[in-house]
C-alpha positions in Angstrom: 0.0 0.0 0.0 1.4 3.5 -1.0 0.5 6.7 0.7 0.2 9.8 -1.5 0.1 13.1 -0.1 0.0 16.8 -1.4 1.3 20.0 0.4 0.8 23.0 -1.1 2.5 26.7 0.1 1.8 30.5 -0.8 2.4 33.9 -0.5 1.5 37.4 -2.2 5.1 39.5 -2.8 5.0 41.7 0.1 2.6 44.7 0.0 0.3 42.8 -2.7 -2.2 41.9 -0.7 -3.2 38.7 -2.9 -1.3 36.7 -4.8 -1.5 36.6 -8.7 -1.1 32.6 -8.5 -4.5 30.3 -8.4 -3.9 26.7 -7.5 -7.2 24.0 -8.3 -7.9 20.6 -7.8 -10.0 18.1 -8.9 -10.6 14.4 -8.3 -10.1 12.8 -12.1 -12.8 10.8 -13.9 -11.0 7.7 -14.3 -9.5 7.6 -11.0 -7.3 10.2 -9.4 -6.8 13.9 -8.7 -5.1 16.9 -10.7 -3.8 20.0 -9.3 -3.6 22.9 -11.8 -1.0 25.7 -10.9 -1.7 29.0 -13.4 1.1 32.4 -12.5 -0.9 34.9 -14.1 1.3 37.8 -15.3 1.6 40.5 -13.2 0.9 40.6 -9.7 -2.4 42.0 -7.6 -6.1 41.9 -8.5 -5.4 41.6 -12.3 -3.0 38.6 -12.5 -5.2 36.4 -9.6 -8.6 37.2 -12.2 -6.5 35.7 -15.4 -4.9 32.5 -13.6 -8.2 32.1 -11.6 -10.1 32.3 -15.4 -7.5 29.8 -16.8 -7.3 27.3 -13.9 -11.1 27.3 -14.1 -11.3 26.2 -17.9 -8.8 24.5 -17.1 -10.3 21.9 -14.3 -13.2 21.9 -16.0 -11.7 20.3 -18.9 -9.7 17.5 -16.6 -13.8 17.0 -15.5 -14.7 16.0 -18.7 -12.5 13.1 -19.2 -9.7 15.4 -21.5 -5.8 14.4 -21.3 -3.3 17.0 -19.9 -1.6 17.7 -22.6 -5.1 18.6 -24.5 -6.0 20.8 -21.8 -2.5 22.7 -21.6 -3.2 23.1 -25.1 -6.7 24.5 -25.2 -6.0 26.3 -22.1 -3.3 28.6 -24.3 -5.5 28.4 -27.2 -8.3 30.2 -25.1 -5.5 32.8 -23.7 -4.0 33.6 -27.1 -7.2 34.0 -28.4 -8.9 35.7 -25.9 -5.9 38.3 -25.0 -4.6 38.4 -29.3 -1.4 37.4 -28.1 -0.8 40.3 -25.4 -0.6 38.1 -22.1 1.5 35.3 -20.4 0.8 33.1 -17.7 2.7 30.2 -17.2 0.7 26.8 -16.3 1.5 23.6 -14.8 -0.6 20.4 -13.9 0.1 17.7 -12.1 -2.1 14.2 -11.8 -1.9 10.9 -10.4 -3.8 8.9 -13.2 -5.2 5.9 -11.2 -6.1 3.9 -14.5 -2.4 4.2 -15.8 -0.2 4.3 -12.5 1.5 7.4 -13.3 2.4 10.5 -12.4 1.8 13.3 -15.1 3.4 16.4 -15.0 2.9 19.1 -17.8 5.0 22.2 -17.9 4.5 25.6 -19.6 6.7 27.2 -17.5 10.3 27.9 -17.7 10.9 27.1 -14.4 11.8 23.8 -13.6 10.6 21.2 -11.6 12.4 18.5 -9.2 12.1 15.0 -8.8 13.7 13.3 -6.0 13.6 9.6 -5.4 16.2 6.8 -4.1 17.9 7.3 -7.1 18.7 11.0 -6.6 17.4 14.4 -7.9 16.8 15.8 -10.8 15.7 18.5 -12.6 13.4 19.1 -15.6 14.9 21.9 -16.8 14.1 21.8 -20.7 13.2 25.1 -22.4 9.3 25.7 -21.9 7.3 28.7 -23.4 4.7 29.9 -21.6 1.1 30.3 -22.7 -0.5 33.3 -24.3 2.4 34.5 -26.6 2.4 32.7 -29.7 0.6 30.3 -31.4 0.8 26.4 -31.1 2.5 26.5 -27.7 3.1 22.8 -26.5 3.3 21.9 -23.1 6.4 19.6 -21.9 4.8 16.1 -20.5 7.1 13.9 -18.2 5.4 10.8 -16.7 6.7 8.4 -13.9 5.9 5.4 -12.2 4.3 5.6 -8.7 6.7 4.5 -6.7 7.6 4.8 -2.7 9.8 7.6 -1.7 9.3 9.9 -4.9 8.8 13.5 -4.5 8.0 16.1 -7.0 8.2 20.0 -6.6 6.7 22.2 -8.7 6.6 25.6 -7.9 6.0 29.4 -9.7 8.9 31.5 -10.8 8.7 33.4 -7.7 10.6 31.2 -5.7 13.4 30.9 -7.7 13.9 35.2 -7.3 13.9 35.1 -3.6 16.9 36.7 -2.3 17.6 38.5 -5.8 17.5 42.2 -4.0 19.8 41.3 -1.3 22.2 39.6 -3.8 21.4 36.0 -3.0 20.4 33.0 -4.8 17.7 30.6 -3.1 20.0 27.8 -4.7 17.1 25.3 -4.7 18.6 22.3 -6.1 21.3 21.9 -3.5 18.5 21.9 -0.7 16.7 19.8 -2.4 19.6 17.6 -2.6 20.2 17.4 0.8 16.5 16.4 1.5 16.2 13.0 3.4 14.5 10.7 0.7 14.3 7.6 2.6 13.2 8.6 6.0 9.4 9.3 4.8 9.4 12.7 6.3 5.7 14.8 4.8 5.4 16.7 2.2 4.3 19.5 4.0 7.9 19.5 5.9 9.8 19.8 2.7 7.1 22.7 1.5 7.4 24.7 4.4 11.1 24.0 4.4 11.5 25.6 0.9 8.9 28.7 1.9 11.1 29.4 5.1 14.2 29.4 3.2 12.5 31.8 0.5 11.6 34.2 2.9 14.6 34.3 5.1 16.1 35.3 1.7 13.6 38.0 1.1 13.9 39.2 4.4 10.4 38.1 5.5 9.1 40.4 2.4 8.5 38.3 -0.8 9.6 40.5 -4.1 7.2 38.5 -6.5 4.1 35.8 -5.5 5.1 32.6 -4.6 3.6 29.2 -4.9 5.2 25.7 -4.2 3.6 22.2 -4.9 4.9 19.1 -3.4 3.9 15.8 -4.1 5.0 12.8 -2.0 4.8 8.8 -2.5 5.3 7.3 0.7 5.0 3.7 2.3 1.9 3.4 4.0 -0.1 1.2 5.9 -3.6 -0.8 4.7 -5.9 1.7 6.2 -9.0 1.2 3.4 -10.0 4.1 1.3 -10.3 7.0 3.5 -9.1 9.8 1.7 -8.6 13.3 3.8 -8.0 17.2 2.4 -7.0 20.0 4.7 -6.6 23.7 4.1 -5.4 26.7 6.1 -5.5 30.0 5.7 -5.2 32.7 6.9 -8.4 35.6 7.0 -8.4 38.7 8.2 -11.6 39.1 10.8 -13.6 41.9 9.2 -14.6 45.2 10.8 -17.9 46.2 11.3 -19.3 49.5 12.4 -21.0 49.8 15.6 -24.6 49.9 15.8 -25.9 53.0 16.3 
């Protein structure tokens, strides 16, 4: 029996208020889940309403039984069309196909992402366009086997410019590298391990929004088919005028 788990990290570039990245999910048709991960361009109100537009479309594509790749594809068909050619976002999604045992990771982003198993790390670094610019954009597909003690991190291109006022470099693939692969530590340790480093580098004041994505495959034991999902966030209590 494997254990999969998801963490998930972010945070608005400091003074931003919310942050331009919109993360979805979905549980797949066949037999699995998607995340979708859209880094609308620009930061604030106008960059969360185009990756919150395009993650929609999107999820509801996955919905309807469509492959990844199809939907990265009709996803920048929609942007191109819809913004002639004047807007970027980059987009990445990551399933767990139940029906073919693999993990699916499409890129249209040029950051990369990290895989690290027993084996070792590595990184998908090839060049990757994002969407919107030009026409037929393809998205990078990479698939692997589900196997124990395999992580994946995906993240936006925030992360990778923490530290870039203060003259440092985040220098992500060495910590990766260091990571503990065998000891079946969470994937929420090794997210909020990357997000802590980011913002030490940014001095607790993120220059750009910041998402990371970190999916684990863990030995687990035979406990059925319970599957849980939990969320925090933080909200800021609203207030109200006093009665009169």
């Amino acid at each position: 029996m494997l254990d999969i788990q998801v963490a998930v990290a972010k945070v608005a570039y400091h003074g931003g208020g919310e942050s331009g990245d919109t993360l979805e999910t979905i549980e797949r048709p066949g037999g699995g889940f998607s995340f979708v991960l859209v880094d609308g361009q620009g930061t604030g109100r106008g960059a969360k309403t185009l990756s919150n537009l395009l993650a929609t479309r999107a999820i509801s594509l996955l919905k309807d039984g469509a492959r990844d790749g199809a939907v990265a594809r009709a996803v920048h068909d929609y942007l191109y069309t819809y913004r002639m050619g004047q807007v970027a976002a980059t987009l990445n999604i990551l399933s767990v196909d139940f029906q073919s045992g693999k993990i699916l990771i499409s890129r249209n982003n040029p950051a990369p992402f990290f895989v690290i198993d027993p084996e070792g790390i590595k990184s998908y670094n090839e060049p990757s366009m994002p969407i919107g610019l030009q026409p037929m954009i393809k998205p990078l597909i990479t698939e692997l086997a589900v196997r124990p003690h395999t992580y994946v991190v995906i993240f936006t291109d925030g992360l990778l410019r923490a530290g870039e006022r203060y003259g440092e470099d985040i220098e992500l693939l060495n910590y990766l590298s260091a990571w503990p692969v065998m000891d079946g530590r969470s994937p929420t340790d090794l997210c909020e391990g990357i997000l802590h480093r980011a913002m030490e580098l940014d001095h607790g004041e993120p220059s750009d929004d910041m998402s990371i994505l970190v999916l684990a495959v863990l030995p687990g034991a035979d406990v059925g088919s319970v599957r849980r999902l939990s969320v925090s966030a933080p909200f800021e209590e609203p207030t109200w005028p006093s009665p009169m």
